[in-house]
N, C-alpha and C positions, 0 to 999 in steps of 0.2 A: 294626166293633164286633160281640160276639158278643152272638146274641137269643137268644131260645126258640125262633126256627125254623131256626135252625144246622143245617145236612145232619149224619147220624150222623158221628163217627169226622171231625170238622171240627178243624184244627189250632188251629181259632180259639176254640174252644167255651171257656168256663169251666171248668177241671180244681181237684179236691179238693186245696188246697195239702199236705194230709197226703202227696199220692198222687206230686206232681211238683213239683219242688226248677223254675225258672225262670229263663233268663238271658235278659240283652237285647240280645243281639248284633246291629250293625248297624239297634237303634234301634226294635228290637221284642220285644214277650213271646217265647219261643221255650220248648217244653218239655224238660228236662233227660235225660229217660228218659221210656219207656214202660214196654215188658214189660222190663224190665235189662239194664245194659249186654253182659249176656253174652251172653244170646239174640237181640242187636241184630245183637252183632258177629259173629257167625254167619250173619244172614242175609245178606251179601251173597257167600257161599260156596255156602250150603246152600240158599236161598231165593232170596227178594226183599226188599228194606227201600223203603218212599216216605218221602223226607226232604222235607220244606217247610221250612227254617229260614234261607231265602235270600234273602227276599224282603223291603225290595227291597238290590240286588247289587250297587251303582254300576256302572248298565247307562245307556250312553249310544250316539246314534244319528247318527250322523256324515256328515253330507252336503257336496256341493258339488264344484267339481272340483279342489281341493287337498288333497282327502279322502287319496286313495291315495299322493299325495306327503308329507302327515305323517306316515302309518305307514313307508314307507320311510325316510325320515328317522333315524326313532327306533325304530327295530325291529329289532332281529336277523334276523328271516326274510326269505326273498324270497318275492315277489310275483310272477311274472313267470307261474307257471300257481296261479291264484286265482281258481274258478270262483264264478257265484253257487250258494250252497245248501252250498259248502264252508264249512269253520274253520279257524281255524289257533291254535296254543298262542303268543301273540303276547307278547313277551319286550321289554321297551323296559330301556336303561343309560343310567348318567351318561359324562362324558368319561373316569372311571375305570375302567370297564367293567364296575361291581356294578349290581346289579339296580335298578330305580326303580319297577317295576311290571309285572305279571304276569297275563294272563288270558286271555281265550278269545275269539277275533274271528269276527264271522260276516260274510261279501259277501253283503248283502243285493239291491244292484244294482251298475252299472256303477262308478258315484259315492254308493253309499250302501252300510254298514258299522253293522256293530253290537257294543259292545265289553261287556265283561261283566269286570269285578272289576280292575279298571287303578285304578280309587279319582281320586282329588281329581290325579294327574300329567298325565292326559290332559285335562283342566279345562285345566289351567297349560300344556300345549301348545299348545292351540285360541286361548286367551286372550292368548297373550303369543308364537306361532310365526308369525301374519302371515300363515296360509295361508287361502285361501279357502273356508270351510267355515263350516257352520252345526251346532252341536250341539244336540240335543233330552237333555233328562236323560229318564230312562223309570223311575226309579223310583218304585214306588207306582202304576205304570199297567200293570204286569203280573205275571206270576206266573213262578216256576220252579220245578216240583218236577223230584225225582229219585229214580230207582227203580236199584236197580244188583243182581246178582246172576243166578244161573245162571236162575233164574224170572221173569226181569225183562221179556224180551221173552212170553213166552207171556201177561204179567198186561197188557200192552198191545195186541197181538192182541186178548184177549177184551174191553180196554176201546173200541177202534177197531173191532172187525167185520173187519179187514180186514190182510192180508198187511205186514210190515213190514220184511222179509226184504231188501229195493231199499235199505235204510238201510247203505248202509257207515259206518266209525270215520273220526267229524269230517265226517259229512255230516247234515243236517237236511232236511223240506220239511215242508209242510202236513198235516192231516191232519183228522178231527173225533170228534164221541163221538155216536153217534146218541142220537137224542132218546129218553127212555127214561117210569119212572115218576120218577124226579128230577128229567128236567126237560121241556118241552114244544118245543124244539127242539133241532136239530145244534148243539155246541158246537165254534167249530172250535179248533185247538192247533196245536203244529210239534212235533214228533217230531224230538229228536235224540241221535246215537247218541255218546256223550261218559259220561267215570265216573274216579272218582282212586280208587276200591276195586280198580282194576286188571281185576276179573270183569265179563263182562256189564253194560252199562248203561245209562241212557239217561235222558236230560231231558223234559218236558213241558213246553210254553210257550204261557202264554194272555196273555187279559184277567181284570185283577185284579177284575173286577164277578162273573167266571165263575170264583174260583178254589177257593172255599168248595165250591161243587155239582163239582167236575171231582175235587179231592180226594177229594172223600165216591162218585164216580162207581168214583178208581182202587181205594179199599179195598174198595166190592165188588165187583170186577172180580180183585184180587186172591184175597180169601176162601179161593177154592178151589187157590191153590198155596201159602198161609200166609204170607204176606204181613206184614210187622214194620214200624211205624212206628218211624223212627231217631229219635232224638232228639241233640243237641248235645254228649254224651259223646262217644257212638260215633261221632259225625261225625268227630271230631277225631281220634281213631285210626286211622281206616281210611284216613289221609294216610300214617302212618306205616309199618304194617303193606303197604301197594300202594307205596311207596317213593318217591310225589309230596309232595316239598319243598310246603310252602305257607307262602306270606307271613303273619308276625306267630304262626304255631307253630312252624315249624323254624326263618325268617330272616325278617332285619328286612329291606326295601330302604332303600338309601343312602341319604335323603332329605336324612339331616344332612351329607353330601357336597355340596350343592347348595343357597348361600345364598341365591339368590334365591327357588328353590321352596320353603324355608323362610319365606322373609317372604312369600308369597302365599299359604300356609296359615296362617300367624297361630299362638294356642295352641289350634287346636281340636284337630291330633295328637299335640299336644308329652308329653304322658302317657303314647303309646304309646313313644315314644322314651327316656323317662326311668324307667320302673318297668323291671329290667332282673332278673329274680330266677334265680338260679342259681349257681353259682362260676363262673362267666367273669365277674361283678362287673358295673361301673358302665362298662366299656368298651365301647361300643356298636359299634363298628366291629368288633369281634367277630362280631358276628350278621352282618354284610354277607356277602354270599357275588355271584361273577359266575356268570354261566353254564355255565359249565365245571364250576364246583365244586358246583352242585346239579342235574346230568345231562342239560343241555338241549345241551352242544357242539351235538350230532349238529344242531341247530336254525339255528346261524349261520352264513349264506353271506355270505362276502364279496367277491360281486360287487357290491357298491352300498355305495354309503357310509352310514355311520349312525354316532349319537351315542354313542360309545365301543369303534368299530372300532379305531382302531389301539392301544388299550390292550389289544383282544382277542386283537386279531394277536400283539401280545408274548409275552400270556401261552400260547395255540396253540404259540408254538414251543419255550416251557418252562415246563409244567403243574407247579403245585405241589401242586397238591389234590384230591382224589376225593371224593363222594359215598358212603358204603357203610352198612349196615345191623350193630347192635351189638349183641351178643347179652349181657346182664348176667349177673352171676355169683348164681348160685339162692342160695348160701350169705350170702354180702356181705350179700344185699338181703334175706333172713331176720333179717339182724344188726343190721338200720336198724330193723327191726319190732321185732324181740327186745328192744332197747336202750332201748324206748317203759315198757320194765316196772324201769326199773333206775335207780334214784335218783343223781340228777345225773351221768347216765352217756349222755344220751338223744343220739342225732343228728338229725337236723332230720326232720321227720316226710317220710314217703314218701305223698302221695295216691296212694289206690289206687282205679281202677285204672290209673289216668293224671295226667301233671301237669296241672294245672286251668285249663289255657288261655283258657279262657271266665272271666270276672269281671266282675261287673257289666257297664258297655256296654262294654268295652274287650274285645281278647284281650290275652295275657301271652303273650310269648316267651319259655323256659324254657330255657336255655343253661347248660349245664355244663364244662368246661375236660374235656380230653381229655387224659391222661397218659402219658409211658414215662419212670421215672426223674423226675427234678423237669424233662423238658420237657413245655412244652406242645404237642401234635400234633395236635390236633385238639379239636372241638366239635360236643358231643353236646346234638340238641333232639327234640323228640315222644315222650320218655318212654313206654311203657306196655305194660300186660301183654298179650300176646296167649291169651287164652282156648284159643283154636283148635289154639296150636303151644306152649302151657301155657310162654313164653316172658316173661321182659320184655324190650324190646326201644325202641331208638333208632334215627334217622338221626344219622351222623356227615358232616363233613365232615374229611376228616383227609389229613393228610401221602401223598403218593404211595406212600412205602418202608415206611410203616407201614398199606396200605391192601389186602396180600394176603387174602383169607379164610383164617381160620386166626390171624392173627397178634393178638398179644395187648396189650393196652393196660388203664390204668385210668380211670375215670373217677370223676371228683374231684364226691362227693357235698356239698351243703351252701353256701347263699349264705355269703361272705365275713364272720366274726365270729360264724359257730357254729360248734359242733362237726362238725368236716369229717369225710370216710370217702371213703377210696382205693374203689370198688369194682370189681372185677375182672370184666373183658368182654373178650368177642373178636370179631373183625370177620367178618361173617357174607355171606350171598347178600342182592343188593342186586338187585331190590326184595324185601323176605324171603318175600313169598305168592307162592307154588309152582303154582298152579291157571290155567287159561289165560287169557291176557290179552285185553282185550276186541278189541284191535287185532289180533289172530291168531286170532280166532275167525271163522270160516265160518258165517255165521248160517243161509244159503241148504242147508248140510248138519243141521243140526239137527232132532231130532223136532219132529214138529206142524207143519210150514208148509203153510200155507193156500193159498200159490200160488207 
């Protein structure tokens, strides 16, 4: 709860409702903006941004020795070199081979694992798979921020004292915050090098009693390379703009393909499943997408068997769908705004600067039908303007023969029983930020290192 002794620049603090619009994602206050969405979404190009809006992440802690035979199980990846202090982008399907959940695993020991953003399906694993494992939930018993951006690593250097440069992409280890005038001893954290802004970037992970003093530790630590607190706009953009698909903005996972795991969630999800806004309508199986079609292929081996292999296998040897990035038509989407002034003439309003993903506790998946002629080809989600490349801009998932860059499509503006609008887009560089990626970056070549 926030007091009067709140560390400066605390995510927690009481903010002037004039100043910040607030959503409550994942079951907590989270602030909508800071300094504006523009000069957010710049910092992770031009700067540094510290998001805290994660916490907590359905982060679960997975022990025993039928730990690593659950993830094989249900996992697209192999296993077979998974060191400790490594991650992996851990991708679990149903028997039809669409997504059920999605997120970020770290080998914390030989027989213990720590999973982050897989939601309520690894529950329904642990619970009803018979494997010998014990799960601890950890949310609300720690923290996650994230800094991403070309200044990201220099604003943790000067928060650590010390070299971070040993941190390759998908590796993590310990580290601390010397004791300073905030606070009277070492705070310690893990350092890991992970970011969906595609640029430079990295995580910090504590104890949630330390996360209040450790925030207010990175904002002056940052100060001096300009440092921008994200807020839950710009979050959701920078999925689009770095070309990482995320569950419940670009795709739903199949859940409603799987009746059992449907009756062990009851209706606490059933709202995300049924509020469907966009012209791809009230079909839900729409949003579903496999691995292939939201750019993980290069992710599934199949030397081991897992829960929706040979559905995979199928589709491997005749792909029907790519992932690619949309670029909208400047005119079209002037004519959705224009149209706002023009009596009973209006098309369905365009939030700008992004579809509004966030709503109350829920997100909203935002699905638009994808056109050439009256087919459907494809489906477009993550809406928004890109400031940076003065751009609006989509992930689509579309047809192979309609998925060259260059080639031209419409997409069909407006939920089903408004006034609809063809607008005209064409298929662009997938992921569409052009500045180096964090996974190709050479940290160990960069100015400033310390050792």
């Amino acid at each position: 709860m926030p007091s009067d002794k709140s560390p400066p620049h605390s995510p927690y603090m009481p903010c002037d409702p004039q100043v910040y619009m607030y959503d409550t994602s994942f079951g907590h206050l989270t602030p909508w903006e800071f300094s504006g969405w523009k000069q957010e979404t710049l910092s992770w190009k031009e700067g540094c941004y510290l998001h805290a809006g994660l916490n907590p992440n359905f982060r679960n802690r997975i022990t025993g020795p039928g730990a690593l035979q659950l993830l094989k199980d249900n996992c697209i990846n192999n296993f077979d070199k998974f060191s400790v202090g490594a991650s992996k982008h851990a991708v679990m399907c149903n028997a039809n081979g669409n997504t059920m959940a999605d997120g970020m695993l770290w080998r914390l020991g030989e027989e213990e694992f720590l999973n982050m953003g897989h939601g309520p399906y690894v529950d329904y694993l642990v619970r009803t798979g018979g494997y010998d494992v014990k799960m601890e939930n950890l949310d609300g018993k720690g923290f996650l921020f994230q800094l991403a951006g070309p200044r990201s690593l220099d604003v943790l250097e000067a928060l650590t004292g010390e070299s971070l440069r040993d941190i390759d992409f998908l590796w993590y280890r310990p580290s601390s915050i010397p004791r300073s005038g905030l606070f009277e001893r070492d705070l310690p954290i893990r350092i890991y090098r992970l970011g969906v802004a595609r640029t430079l970037a990295y995580e910090v992970h504590g104890r949630f009693e330390d996360a209040q003093t450790v925030y207010a530790a990175i904002m002056a630590a940052g100060e001096a390379f300009g440092i921008e607190r994200l807020g839950m706009q710009a979050y959701g953009m920078n999925h689009t703009e770095g070309g990482f698909a995320q569950s419940f903005i670009h795709f739903l996972h199949a859940w409603n393909e799987d009746e059992a795991f449907m009756g062990f969630l009851g209706d606490q999800y059933a709202e995300i499943m049924s509020v469907l806004p966009g012209s791809a309508g009230k079909d839900v199986t729409k949003r579903f997408a496999n691995p292939f079609e939201l750019g993980w292929g290069h992710m599934i081996k199949f030397e081991h068997d897992f829960l929706g292999r040979a559905a995979l296998e199928r589709y491997a040897a005749a792909p029907k769908r790519k992932i690619v990035t949309l670029e909208w038509n400047e005119d079209d989407v002037l004519d959705v705004y224009a149209s706002q002034f023009r009596a009973n003439a209006d098309h369905q309003f365009m939030d700008f600067p992004a579809d509004p993903v966030w709503q109350g506790y829920l997100s909203r998946t935002f699905c638009d039908d994808v056109l050439v002629g009256d087919a459907v080809v494809g489906m477009s989600s993550g809406r928004m303007f890109s400031h940076y490349y003065r751009k609006m801009i989509s992930l689509c998932i579309v047809d192979l023969d309609r998925s060259t860059i260059g080639t031209e499509v419409e997409v069909l503006w407006g939920d089903p029983g408004t006034r609809q609008k063809r607008i005209r887009a064409k298929v662009s560089r997938f992921p569409y930020i052009d500045l180096p990626y964090n996974n190709d970056i050479d940290v160990r070549a960069l100015p400033g290192a310390t050792g």
